[in-house]
SEVO-283625 format. One record per residue: residue number from 1; x, y, z of N, C-alpha, C in turn. Coordinates in steps of 0.1 Angstrom, whole numbers, plus 2048, in hexadecimal, padded with zeros to 3 digits. Layout:
<nodes>
+-----+-----+-----+-----+------+------+------+-----+-----+-----+
:   k : n_u : n_v : n_w : ca_u : ca_v : ca_w : c_u : c_v : c_w :
+-----+-----+-----+-----+------+------+------+-----+-----+-----+
: NUM :   X :   Y :   Z :    X :    Y :    Z :   X :   Y :   Z :
...
+-----+-----+-----+-----+------+------+------+-----+-----+-----+
</nodes>
This chain:
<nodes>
+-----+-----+-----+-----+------+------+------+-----+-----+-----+
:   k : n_u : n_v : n_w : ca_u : ca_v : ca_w : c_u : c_v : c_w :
+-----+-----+-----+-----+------+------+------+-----+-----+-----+
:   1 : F91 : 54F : 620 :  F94 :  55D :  622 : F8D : 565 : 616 :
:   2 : F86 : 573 : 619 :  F7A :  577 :  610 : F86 : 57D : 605 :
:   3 : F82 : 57E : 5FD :  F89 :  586 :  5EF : F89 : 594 : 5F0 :
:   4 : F92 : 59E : 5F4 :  F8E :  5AA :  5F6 : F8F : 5B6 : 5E8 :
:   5 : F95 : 5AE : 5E0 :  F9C :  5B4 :  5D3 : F8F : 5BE : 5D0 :
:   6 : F82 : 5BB : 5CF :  F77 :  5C3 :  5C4 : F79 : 5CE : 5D2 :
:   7 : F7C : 5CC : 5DB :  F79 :  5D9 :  5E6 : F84 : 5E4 : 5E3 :
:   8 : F90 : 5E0 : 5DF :  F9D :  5E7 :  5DD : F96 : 5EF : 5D0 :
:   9 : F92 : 5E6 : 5C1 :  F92 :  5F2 :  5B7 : F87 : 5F9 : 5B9 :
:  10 : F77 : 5F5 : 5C3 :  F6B :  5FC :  5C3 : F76 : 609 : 5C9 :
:  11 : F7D : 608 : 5D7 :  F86 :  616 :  5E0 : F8B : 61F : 5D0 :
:  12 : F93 : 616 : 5CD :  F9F :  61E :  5BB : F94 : 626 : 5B6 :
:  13 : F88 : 61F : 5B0 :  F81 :  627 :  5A7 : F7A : 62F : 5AC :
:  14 : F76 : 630 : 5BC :  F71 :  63C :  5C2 : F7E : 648 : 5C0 :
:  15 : F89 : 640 : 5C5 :  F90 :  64F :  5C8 : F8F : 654 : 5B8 :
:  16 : F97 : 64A : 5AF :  F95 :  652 :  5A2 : F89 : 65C : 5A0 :
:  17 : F80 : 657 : 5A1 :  F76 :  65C :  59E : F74 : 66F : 5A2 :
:  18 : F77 : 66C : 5AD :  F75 :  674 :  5B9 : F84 : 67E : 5B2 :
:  19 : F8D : 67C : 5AA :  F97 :  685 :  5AA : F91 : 68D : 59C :
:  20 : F89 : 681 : 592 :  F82 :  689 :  587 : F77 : 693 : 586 :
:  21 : F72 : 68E : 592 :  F68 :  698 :  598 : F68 : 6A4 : 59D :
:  22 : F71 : 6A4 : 5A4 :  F76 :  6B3 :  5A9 : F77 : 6C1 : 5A1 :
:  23 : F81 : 6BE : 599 :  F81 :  6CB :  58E : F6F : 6CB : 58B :
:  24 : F6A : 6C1 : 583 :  F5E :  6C9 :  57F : F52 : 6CB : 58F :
:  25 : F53 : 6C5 : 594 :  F4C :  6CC :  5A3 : F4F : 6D9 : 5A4 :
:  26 : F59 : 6D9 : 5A8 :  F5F :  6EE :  5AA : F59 : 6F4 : 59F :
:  27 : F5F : 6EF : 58E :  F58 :  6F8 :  584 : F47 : 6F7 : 588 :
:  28 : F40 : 6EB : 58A :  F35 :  6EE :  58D : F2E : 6FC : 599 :
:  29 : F34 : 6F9 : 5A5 :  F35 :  702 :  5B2 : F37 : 711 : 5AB :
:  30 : F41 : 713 : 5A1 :  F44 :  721 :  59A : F35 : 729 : 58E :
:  31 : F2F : 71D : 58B :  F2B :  71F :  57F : F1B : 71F : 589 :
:  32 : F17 : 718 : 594 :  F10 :  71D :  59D : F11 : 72D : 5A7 :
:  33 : F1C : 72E : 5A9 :  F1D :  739 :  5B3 : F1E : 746 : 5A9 :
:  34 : F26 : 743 : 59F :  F21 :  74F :  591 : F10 : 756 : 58E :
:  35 : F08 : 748 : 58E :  EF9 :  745 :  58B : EF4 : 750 : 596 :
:  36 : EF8 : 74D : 5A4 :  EF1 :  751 :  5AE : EF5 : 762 : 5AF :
:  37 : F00 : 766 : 5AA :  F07 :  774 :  5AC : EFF : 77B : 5A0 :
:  38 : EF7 : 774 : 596 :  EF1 :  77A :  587 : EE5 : 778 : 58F :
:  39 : EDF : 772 : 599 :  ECE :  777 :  59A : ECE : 77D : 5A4 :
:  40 : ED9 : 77A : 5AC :  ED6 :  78B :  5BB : EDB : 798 : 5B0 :
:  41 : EE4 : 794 : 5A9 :  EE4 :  7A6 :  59B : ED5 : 7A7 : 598 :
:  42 : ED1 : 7A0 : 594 :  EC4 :  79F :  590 : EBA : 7A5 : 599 :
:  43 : EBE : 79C : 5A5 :  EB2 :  79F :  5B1 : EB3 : 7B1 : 5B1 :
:  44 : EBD : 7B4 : 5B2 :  EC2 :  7C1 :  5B4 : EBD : 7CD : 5AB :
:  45 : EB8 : 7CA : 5A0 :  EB8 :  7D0 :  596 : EA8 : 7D3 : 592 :
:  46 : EA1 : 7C2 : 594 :  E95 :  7C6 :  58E : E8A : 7CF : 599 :
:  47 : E85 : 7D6 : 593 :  E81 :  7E0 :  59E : E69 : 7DE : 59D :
:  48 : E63 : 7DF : 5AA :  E58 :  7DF :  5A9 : E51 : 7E8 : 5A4 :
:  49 : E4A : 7E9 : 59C :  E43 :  7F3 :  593 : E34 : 7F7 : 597 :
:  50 : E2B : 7EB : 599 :  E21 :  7ED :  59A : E19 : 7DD : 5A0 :
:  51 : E11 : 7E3 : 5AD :  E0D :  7D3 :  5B4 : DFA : 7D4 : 5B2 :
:  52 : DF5 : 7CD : 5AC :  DE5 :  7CB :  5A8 : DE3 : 7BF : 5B4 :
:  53 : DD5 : 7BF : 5B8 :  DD3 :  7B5 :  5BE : DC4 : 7B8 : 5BB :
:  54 : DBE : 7AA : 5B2 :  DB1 :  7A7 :  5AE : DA8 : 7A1 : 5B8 :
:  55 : DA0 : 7A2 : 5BA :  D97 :  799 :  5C0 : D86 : 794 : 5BB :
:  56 : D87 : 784 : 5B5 :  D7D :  781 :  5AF : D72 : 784 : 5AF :
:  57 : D6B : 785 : 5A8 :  D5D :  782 :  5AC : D57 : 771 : 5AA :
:  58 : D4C : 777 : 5B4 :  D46 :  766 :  5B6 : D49 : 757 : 5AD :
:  59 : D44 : 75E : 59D :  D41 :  75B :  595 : D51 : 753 : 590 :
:  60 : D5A : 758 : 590 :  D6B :  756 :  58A : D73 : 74C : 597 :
:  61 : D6D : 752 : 5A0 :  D6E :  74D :  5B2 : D6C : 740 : 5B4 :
:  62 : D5E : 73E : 5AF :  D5C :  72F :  5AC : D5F : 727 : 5A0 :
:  63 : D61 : 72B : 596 :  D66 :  724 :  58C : D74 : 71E : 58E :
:  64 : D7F : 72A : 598 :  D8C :  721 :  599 : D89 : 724 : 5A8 :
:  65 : D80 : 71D : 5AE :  D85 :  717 :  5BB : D79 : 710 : 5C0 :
:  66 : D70 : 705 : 5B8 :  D65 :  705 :  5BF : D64 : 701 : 5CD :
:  67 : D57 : 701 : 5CE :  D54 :  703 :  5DE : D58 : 709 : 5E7 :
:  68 : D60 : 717 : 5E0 :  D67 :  71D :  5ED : D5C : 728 : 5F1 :
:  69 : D4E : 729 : 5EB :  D44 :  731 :  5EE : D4A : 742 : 5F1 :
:  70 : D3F : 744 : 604 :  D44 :  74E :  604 : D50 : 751 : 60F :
:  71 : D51 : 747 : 60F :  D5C :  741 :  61E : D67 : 746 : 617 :
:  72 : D6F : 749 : 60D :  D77 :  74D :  609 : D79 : 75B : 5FF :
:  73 : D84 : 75F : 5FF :  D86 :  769 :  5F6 : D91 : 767 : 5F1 :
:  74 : D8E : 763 : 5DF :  D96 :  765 :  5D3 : D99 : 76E : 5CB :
:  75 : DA4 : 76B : 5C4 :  DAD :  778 :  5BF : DBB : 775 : 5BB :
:  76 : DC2 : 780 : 5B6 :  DCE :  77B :  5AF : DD2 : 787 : 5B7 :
:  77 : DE3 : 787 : 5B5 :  DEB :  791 :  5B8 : DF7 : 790 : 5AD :
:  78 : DF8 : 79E : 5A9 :  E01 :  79F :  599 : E0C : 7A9 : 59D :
:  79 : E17 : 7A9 : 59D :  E25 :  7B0 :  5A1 : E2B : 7B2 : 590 :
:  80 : E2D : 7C0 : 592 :  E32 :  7C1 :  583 : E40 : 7CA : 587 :
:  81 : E4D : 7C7 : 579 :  E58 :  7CB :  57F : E5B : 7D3 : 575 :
:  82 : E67 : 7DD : 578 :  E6A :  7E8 :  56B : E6E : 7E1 : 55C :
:  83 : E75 : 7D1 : 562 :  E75 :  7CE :  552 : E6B : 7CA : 54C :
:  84 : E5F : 7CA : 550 :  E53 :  7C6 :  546 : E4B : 7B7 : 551 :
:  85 : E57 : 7B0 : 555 :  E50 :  7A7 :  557 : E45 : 7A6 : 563 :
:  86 : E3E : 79D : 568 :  E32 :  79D :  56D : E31 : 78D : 574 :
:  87 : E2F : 788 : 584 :  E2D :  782 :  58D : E20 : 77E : 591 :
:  88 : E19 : 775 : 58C :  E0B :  775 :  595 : E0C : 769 : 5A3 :
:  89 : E02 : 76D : 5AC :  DFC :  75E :  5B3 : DED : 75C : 5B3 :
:  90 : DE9 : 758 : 5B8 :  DDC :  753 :  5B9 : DDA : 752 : 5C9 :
:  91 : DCD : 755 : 5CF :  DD0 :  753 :  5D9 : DBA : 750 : 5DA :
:  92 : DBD : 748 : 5E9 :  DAC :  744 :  5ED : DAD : 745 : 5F9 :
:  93 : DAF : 752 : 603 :  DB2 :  751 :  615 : D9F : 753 : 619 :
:  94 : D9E : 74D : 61F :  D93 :  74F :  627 : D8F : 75D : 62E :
:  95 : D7F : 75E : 62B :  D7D :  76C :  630 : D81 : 76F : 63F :
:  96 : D81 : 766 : 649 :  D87 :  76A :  656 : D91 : 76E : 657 :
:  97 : D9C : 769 : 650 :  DAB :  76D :  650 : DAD : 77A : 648 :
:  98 : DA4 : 786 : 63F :  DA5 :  78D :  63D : DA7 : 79A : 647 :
:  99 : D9D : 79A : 652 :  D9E :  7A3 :  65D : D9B : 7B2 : 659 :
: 100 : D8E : 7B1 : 651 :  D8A :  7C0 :  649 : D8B : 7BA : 639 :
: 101 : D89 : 7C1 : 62F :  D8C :  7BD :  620 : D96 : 7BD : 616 :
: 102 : D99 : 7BA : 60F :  DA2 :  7B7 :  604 : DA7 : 7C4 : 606 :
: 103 : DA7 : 7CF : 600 :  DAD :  7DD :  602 : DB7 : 7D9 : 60E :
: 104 : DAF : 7D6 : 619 :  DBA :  7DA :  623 : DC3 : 7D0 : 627 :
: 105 : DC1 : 7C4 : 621 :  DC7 :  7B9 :  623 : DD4 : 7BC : 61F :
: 106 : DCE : 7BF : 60F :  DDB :  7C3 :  605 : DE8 : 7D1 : 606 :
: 107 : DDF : 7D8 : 60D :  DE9 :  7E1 :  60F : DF4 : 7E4 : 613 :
: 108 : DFC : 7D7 : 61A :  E0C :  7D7 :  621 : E15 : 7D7 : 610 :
: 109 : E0D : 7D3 : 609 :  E13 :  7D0 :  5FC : E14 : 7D9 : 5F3 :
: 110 : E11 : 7E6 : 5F7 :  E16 :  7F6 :  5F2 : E22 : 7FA : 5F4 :
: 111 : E28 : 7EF : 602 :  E36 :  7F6 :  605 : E43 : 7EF : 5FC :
: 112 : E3C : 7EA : 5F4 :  E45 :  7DF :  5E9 : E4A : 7EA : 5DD :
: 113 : E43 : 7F3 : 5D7 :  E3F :  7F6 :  5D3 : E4F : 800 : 5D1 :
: 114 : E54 : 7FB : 5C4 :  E63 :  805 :  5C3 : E6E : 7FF : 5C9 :
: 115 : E6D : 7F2 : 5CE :  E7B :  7EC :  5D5 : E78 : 7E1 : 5CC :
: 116 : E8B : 7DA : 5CF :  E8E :  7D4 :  5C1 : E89 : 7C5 : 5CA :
: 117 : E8B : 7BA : 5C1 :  E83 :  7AD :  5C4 : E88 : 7A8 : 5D2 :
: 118 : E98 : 7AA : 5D0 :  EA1 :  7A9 :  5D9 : E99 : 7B2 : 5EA :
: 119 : E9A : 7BD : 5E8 :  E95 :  7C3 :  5F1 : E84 : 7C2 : 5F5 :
: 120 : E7C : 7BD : 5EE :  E70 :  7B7 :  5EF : E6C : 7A5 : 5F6 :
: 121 : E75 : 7A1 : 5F1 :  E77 :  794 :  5FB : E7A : 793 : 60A :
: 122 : E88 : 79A : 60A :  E8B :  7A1 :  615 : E80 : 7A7 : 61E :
: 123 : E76 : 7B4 : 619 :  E70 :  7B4 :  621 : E61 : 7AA : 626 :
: 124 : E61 : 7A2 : 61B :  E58 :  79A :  61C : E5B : 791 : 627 :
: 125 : E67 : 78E : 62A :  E6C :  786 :  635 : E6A : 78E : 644 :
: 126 : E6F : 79A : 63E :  E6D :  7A2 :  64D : E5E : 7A6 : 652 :
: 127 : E58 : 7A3 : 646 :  E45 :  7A4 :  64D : E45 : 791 : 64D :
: 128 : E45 : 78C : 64E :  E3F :  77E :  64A : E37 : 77C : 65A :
: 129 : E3A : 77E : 667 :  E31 :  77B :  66F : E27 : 784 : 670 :
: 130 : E2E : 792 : 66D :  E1E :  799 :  66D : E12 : 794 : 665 :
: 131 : E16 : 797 : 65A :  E11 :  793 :  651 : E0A : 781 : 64C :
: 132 : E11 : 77A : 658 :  E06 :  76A :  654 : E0D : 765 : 649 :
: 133 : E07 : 758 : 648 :  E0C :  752 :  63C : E05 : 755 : 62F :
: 134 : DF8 : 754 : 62E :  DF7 :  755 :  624 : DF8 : 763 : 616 :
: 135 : DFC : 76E : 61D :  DFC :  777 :  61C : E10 : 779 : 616 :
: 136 : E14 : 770 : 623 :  E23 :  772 :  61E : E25 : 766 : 60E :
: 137 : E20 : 75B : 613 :  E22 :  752 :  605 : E1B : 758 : 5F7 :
: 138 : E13 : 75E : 5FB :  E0E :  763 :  5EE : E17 : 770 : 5E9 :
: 139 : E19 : 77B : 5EF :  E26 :  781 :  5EA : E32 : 779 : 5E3 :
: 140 : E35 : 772 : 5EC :  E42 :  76A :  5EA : E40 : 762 : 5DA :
: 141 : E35 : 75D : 5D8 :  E32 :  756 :  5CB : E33 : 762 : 5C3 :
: 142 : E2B : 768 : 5C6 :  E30 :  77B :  5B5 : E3D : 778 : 5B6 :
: 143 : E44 : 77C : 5C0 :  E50 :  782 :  5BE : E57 : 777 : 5B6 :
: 144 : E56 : 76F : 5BB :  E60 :  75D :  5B5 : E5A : 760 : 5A4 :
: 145 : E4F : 762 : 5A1 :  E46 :  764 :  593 : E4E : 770 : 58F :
: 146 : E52 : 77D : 592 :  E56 :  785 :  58B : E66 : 782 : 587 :
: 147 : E69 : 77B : 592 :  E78 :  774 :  591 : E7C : 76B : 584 :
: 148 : E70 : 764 : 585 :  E6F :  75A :  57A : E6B : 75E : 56C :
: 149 : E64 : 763 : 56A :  E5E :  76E :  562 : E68 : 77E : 559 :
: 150 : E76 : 77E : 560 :  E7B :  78A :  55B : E85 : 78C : 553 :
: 151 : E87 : 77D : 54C :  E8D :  77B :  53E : E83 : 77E : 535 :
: 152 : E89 : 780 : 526 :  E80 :  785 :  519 : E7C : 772 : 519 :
: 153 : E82 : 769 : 518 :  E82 :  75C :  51A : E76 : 757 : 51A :
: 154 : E6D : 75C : 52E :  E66 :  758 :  532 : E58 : 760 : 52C :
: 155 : E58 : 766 : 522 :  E49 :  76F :  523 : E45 : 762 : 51B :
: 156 : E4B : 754 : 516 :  E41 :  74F :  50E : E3B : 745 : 51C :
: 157 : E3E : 747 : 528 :  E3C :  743 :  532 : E2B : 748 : 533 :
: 158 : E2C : 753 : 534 :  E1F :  758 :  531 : E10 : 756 : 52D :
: 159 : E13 : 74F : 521 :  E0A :  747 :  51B : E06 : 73B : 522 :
: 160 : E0E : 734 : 528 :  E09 :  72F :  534 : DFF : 72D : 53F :
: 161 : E00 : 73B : 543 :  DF5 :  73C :  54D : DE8 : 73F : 54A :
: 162 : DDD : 73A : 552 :  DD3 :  73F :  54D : DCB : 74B : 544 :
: 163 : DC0 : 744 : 53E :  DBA :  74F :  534 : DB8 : 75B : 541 :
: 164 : DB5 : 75E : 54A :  DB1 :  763 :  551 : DBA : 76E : 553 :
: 165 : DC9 : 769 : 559 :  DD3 :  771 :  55B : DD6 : 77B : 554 :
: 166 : DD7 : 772 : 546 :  DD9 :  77C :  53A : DD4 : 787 : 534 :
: 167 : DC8 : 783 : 531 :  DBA :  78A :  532 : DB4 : 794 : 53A :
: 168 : DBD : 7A1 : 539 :  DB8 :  7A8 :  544 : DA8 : 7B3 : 543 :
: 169 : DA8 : 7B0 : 53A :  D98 :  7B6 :  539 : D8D : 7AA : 541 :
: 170 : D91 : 79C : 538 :  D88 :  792 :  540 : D87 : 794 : 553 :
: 171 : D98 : 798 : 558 :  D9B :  796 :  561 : D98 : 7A3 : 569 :
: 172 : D96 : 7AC : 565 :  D8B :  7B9 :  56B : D7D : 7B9 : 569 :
: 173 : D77 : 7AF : 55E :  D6B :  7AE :  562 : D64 : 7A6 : 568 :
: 174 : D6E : 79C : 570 :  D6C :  78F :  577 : D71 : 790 : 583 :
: 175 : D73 : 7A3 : 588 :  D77 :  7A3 :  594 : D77 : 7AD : 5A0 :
: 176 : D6A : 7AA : 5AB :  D69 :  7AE :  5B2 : D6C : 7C1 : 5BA :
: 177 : D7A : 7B9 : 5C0 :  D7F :  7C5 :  5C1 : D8D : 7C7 : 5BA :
: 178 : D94 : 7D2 : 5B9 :  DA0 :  7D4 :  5B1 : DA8 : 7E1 : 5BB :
: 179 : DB7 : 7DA : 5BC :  DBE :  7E2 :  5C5 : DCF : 7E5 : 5C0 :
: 180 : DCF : 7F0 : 5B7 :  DDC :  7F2 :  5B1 : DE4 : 7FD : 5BC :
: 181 : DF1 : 7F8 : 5BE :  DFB :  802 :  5C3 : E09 : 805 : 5B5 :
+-----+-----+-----+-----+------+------+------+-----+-----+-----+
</nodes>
């Protein structure tokens, strides 16, 4: 007959287990759902100030994206919010998928322009088939960047990103066209 005893304490020490767990699960679940009620306050609050959208020239184009010649168009897009902080992406969409040029590409992205992140996501969901993917993922990365970005915390985040990014003089003379709302 098999020995069942190690089956009985492995059962005990689950339930145990499972009874010491509980309290801090729930405090966990509390100390999560608190977290989530401080970044929709957040979402709520931080407001869009000002949307730039760069577009390389050749020369900066090919440095961070070789071989994308002229089959593509590079460029950044920078979202800036009333608290100071600032969102970039990067983006390489192919000249067919523009459908006319950067100016007009960019321009659904004027309507951002004074709504809070909260309400910018939102509408970024409600354009997302108009608008294509790459067009919606690239908003979507600012916006997650301004998100990320809007503690005093993160500006040493900053230093991080490229000389390029930072460098806004380098980054207007290494660029094409330039489209601020």
């Amino acid at each position: 007959m098999p020995n069942t005893n190690a089956d009985l304490i492995t059962n005990h020490e689950s339930a145990a287990y499972r009874r010491d767990a509980l309290p801090r699960l729930l405090a966990m679940l509390r100390l999560r759902n608190s977290v989530l009620d401080l970044s929709m306050g957040t979402l709520r609050q931080v407001r869009i100030t000002r949307i730039e959208c760069f577009r390389f020239d050749s020369g900066l184009a090919e440095k961070l994206h070789p071989g994308s010649g002229s089959d593509y168009c590079c460029g950044l897009l920078k979202i800036y919010a009333n608290t100071g902080a600032a969102g970039t992406a990067q983006f390489a969409i192919p000249r067919a998928s523009l459908n006319g040029d950067l100016v007009m590409w960019a321009n659904p992205f004027h309507r951002l322009k004074g709504l809070t992140l909260l309400e910018g996501f939102h509408y970024a969901q409600h354009k997302q088939e108009a608008w294509g993917p790459a067009r919606f993922e690239l908003l979507l990365t600012a916006l997650m960047n301004v998100q990320a970005n809007r503690e005093p915390a993160a500006a040493g985040q900053e230093n991080e990103q490229p000389q390029y990014v930072r460098d806004r003089a380098y980054l207007l003379r290494h660029t094409q066209t330039y489209v601020v709302f």
